[in-house]
C-alpha positions as CSV (number, residue, x, y, z in Angstrom):
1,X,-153.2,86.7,-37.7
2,X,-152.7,85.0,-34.7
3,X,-152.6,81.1,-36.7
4,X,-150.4,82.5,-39.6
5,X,-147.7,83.8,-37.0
6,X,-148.0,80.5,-35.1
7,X,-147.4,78.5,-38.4
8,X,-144.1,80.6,-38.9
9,X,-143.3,80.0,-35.3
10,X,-143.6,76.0,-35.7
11,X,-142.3,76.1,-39.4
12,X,-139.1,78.0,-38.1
13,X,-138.7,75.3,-34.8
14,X,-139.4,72.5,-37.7
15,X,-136.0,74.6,-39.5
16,X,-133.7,74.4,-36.3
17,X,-134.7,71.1,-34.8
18,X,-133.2,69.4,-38.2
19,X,-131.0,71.6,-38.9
20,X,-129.4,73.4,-35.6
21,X,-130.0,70.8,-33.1
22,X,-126.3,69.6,-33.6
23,X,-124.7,72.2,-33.2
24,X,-126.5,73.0,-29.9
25,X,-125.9,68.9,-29.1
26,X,-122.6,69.6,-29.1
27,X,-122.0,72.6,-26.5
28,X,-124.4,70.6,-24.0
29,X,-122.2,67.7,-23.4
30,X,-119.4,66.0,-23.0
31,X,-119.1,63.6,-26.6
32,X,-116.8,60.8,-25.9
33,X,-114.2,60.3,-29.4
34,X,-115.1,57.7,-32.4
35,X,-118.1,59.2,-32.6
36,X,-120.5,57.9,-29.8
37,X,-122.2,60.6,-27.1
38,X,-121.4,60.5,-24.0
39,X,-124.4,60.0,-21.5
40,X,-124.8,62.7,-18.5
41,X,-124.7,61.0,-15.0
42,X,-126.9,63.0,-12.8
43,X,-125.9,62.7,-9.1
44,X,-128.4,62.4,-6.5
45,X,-127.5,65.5,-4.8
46,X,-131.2,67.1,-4.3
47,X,-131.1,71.0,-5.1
48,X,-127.7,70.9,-7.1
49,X,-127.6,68.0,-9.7
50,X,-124.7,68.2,-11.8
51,X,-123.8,66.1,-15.0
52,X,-121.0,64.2,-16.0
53,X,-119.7,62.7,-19.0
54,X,-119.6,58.7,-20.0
55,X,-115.8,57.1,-20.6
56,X,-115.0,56.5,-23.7
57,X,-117.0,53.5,-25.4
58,X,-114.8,50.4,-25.8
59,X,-115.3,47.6,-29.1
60,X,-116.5,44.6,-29.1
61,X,-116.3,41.9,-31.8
62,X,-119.5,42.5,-34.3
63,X,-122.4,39.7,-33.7
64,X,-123.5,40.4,-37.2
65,X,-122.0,39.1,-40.1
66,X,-120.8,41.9,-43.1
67,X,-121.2,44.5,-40.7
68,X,-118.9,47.0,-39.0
69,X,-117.8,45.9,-35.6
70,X,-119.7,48.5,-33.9
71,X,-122.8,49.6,-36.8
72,X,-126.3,47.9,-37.1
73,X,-127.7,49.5,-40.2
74,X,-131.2,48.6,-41.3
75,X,-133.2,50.5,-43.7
76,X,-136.4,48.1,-42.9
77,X,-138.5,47.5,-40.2
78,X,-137.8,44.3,-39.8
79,X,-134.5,44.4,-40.2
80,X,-134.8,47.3,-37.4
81,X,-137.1,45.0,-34.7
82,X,-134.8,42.3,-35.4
83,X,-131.5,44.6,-34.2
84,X,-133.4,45.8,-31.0
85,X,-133.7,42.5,-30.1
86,X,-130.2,41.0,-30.8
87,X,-128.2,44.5,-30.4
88,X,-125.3,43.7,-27.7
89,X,-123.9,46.7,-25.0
90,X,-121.4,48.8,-27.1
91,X,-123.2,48.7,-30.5
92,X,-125.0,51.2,-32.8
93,X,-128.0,50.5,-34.9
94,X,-128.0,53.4,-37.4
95,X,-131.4,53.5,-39.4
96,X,-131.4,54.9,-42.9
97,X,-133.3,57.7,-43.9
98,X,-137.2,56.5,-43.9
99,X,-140.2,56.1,-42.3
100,X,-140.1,52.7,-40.6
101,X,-143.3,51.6,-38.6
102,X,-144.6,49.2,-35.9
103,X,-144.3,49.1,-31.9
104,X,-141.0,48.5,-31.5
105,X,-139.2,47.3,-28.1
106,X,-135.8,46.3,-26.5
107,X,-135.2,44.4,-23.5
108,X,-131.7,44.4,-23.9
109,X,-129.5,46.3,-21.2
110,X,-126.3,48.5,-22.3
111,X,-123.5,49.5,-19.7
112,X,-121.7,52.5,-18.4
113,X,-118.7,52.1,-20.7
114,X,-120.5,50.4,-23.5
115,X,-124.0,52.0,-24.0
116,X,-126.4,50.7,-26.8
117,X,-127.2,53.8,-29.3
118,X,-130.1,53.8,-31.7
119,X,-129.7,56.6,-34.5
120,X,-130.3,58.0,-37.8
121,X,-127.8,57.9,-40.0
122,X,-128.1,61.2,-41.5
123,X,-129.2,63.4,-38.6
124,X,-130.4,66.0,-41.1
125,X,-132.6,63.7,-42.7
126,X,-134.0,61.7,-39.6
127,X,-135.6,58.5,-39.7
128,X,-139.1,58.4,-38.5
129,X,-140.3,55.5,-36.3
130,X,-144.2,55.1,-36.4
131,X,-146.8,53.3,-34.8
132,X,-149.6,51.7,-36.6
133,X,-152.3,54.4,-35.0
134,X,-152.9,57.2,-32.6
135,X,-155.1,55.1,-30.7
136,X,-152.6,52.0,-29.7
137,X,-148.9,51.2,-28.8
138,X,-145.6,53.1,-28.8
139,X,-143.2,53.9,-31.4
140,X,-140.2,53.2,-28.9
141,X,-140.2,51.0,-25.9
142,X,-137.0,50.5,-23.9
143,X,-136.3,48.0,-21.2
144,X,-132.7,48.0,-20.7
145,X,-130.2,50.5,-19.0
146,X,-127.5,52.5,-20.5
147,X,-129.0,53.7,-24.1
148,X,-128.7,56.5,-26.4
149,X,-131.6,57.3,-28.8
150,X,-130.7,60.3,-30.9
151,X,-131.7,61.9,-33.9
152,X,-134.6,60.6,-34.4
153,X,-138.5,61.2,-34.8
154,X,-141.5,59.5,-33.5
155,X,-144.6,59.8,-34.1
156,X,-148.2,58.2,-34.7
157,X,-148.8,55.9,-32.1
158,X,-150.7,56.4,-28.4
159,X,-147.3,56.8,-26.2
160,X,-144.0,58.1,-27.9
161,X,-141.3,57.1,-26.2
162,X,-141.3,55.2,-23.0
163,X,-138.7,54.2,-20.7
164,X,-139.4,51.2,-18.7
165,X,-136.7,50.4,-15.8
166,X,-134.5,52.3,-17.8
167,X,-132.1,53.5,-16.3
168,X,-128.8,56.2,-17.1
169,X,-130.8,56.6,-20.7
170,X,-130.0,59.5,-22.3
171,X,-132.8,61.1,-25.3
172,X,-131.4,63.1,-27.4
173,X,-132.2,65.5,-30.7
174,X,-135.7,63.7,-31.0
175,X,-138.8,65.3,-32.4
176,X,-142.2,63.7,-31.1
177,X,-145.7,64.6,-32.6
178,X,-148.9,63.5,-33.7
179,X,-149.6,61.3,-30.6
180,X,-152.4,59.9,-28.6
181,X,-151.5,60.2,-25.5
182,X,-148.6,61.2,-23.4
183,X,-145.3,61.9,-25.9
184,X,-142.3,60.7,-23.4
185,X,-142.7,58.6,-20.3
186,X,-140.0,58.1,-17.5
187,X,-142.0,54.5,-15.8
188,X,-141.6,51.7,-14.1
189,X,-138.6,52.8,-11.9
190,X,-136.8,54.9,-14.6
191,X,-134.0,56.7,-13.0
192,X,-131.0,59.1,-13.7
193,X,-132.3,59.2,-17.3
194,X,-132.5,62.5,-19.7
195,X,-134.4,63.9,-22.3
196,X,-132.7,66.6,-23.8
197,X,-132.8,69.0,-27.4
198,X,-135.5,67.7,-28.0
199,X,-139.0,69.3,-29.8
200,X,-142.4,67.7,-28.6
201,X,-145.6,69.1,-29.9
202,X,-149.1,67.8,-30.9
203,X,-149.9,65.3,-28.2
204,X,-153.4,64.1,-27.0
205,X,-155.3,63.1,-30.1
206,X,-157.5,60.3,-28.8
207,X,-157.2,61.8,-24.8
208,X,-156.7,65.1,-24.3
209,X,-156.4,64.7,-20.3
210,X,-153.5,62.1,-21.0
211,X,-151.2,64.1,-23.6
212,X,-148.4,65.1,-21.5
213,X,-145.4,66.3,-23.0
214,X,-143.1,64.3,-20.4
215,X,-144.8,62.0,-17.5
216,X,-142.2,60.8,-14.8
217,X,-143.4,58.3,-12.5
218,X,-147.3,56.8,-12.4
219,X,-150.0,57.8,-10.4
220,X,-150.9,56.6,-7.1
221,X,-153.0,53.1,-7.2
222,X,-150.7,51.8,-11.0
223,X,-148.9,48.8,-11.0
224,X,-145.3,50.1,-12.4
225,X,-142.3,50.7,-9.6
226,X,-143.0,54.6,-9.2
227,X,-139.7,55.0,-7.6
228,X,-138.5,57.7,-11.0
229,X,-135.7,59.7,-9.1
230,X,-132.9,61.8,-10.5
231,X,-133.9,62.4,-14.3
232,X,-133.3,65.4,-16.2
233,X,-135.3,67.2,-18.6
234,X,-133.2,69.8,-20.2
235,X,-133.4,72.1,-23.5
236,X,-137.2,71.0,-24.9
237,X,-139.1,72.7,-26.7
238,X,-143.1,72.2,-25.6
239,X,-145.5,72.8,-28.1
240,X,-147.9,74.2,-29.5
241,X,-151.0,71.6,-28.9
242,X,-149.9,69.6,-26.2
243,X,-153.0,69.5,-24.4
244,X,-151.9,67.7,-21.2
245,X,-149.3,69.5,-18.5
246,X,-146.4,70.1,-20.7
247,X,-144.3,67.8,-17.8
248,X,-146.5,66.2,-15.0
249,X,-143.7,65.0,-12.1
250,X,-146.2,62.3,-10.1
251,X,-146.3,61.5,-6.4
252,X,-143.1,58.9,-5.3
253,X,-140.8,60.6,-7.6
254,X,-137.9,62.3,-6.5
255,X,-135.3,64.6,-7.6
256,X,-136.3,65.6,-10.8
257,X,-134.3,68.3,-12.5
258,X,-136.2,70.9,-15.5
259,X,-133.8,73.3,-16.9
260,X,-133.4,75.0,-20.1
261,X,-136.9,74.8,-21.3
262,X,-139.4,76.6,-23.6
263,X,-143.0,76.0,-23.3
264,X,-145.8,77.4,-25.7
265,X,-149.3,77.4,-23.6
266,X,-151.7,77.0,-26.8
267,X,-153.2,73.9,-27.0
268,X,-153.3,72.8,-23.1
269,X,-156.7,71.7,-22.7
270,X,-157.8,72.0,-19.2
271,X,-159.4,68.2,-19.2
272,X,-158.2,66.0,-16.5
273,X,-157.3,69.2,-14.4
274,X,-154.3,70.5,-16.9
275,X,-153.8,73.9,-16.5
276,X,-150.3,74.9,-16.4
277,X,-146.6,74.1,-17.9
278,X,-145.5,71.9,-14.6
279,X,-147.4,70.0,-12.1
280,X,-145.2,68.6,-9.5
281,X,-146.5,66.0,-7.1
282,X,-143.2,64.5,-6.7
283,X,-140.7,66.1,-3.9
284,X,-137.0,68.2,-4.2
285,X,-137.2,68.7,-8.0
286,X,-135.6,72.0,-9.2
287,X,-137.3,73.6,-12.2
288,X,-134.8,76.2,-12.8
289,X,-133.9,78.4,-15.8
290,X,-137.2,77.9,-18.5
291,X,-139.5,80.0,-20.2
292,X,-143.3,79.5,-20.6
293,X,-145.9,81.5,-22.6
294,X,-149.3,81.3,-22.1
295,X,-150.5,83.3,-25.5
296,X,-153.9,84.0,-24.6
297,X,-154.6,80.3,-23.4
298,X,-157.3,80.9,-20.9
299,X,-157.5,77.7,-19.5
300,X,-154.0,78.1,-17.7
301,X,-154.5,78.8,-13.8
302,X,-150.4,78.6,-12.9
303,X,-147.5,78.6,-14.9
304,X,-146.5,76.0,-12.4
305,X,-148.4,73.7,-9.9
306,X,-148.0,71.7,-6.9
307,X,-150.3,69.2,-6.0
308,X,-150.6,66.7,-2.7
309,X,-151.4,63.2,-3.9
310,X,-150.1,61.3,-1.1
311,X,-149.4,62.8,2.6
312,X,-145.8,63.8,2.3
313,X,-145.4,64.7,-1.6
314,X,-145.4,67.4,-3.5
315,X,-142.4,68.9,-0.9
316,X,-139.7,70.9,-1.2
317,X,-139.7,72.2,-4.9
318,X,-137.5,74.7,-5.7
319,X,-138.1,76.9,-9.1
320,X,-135.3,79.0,-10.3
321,X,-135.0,81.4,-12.6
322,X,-137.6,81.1,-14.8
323,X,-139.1,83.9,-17.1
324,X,-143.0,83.7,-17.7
325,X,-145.1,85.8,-20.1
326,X,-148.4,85.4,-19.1
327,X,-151.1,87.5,-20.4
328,X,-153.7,87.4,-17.8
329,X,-152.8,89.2,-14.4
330,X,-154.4,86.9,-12.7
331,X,-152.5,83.8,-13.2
332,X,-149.8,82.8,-11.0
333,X,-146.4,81.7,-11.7
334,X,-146.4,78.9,-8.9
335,X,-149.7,77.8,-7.2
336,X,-148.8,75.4,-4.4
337,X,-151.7,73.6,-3.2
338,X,-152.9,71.5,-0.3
339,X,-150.1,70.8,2.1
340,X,-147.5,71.1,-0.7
341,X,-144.3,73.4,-0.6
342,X,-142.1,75.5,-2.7
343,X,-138.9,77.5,-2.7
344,X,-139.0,80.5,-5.3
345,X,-135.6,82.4,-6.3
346,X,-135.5,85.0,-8.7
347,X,-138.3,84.1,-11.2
348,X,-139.6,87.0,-13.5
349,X,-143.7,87.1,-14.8
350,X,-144.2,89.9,-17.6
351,X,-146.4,92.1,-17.7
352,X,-146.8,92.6,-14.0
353,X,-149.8,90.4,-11.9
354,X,-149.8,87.8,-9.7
355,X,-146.4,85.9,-8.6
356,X,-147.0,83.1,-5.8
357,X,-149.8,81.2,-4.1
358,X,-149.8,79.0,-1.4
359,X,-146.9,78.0,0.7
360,X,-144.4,79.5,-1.3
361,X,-141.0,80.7,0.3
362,X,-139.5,83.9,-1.4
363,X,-135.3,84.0,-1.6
């Protein structure tokens, strides 16, 4: 009983991702006119990060001949690795609909007024970009500040999407499945970057312990920058089968802002120590407003976690607002560990059972 109502619970997501996610794109931002999003600027302001819109985009003299002077459009994979690399600030590669596979990568860096965008052309009918196996690569790489990837999906590869140095990027009205690890990672000194309307389910295939939902930042003793500060994760829907923390906010990351989010427990694993929605290790990030549901997971300890990695992390977390249904009394909605800290406003468990553990400040 319990699978059947699940598959109408993912088969009815499946139903608004493609077909509702643009309306609810729409009343989450400011769009800038001729048809190009505008990107949210989060502000470094620590407890209260607030967004605001990109200026309008400005046009630039197309570098490709036939074309539009602002549209890319490939309906190859060739011709799609081929407009990563060569794509200049202010352009838009629009992909037809299709599956288009590789690993592919850009190095190229937009601006604030004239951000690269990578798209589908028909948002109801999104292209897919796959890797060559669950076991290897990325379907998206991005080295380069100032994008928007939108209506797309990606899938079939070991990392999703990663953002490396990317900063001011801006995901949005993705779908990312089927992967082997981790589905989106904030590295490498990614900051005020968002993921947002976005559906991510079905991580972990060749390492369970490694298939986060989001990862922002590295752990301690890895060679990437893992200075991640400021980026937002806002209006995601988490699962089912992510079998990994749904977001894991590592040590040396600052900042980082959850709002807006839905998380479906089934399918988180335990390996590697995942047993909960959120594990913060990182300091001053505000989970605020999101719902969780543990359905009968067992393996979930806290709907939220704080963990001490480093002396001096894992400080001053504030969650907000959120509504958990978690169907074992004993689990706690925030477990704060070690020598961590947490502020805790106005959160609701149902039913009734336990509500905060460890240093834990009640307002």
């Amino acid at each position: 009983m319990m699978k059947s109502w699940m598959a109408s619970i993912v088969k009815l997501k499946k139903q608004i991702f493609h077909a509702g996610m643009i309306a609810l794109m729409a009343g989450s931002l400011l769009f800038t006119t001729g048809g190009a999003v505008a990107e949210p600027n989060i502000e470094p302001l620590l407890k209260e990060p607030t967004a605001h819109g990109w200026s309008s985009q400005k046009k630039q003299a197309a570098i490709f001949p036939a074309l539009s002077n602002d549209v890319l459009s490939c309906s190859t994979s060739s011709c799609l690795s081929s407009a990563l690399k060569n794509v200049t600030p202010g352009k838009r590669i629009e992909l037809a609909p299709g599956t288009y596979t590789g690993s592919f990568s850009s190095d190229v860096d937009g601006t604030e007024a004239l951000p690269i965008t990578i798209q589908s052309q028909d948002p109801a009918n999104p292209a897919v970009l796959s890797g060559y196996s669950t076991g290897s690569g990325f379907s998206l790489r991005i080295r380069g500040d100032h994008w928007i990837i939108r209506d797309l999906t990606f899938t079939n590869a070991q990392k999703g999407i990663l953002l490396d140095h990317s900063n001011h990027t801006l995901i949005t009205n993705v779908e990312v499945h089927n992967i082997g690890y981790e589905a989106v990672h904030f590295r490498d000194g990614t900051s005020y970057s968002t993921i947002e309307n976005a559906y991510i389910h079905d991580t972990g295939k060749t390492g369970a312990g490694f298939g986060e939902g989001v990862y922002v930042g590295s752990a301690n003793g890895a060679s990437y920058d893992p200075n991640t500060h400021y980026n937002t994760i806002r209006n995601v829907v988490f699962g089912p089968n992510i079998t990994a923390e749904h977001i894991d906010i590592k040590e040396r990351s600052i900042g980082t802002l959850v709002e807006g989010c839905t998380f479906y427990g089934e399918g988180i694993s335990g390996a590697n120590y995942a047993d909960s929605f959120i594990d913060v290790k990182g300091n001053e990030a505000v989970i605020r407003n999101n719902t969780g549901y543990q359905n009968g997971n067992s393996v979930i300890v806290d709907a939220f976690q704080l963990h001490e990695i480093i002396p001096g992390w894992g400080q001053n977390n504030t969650f907000e607002n959120n509504t958990v249904y978690l169907t074992d009394p004993s689990v706690f909605v925030i477990g704060a560990y070690s020598s961590t800290s947490a502020i805790a406003i106005q959160n609701t468990r149902s039913p009734a059972g336990n509500m905060y553990k460890g240093n834990v400040t009640v307002q």
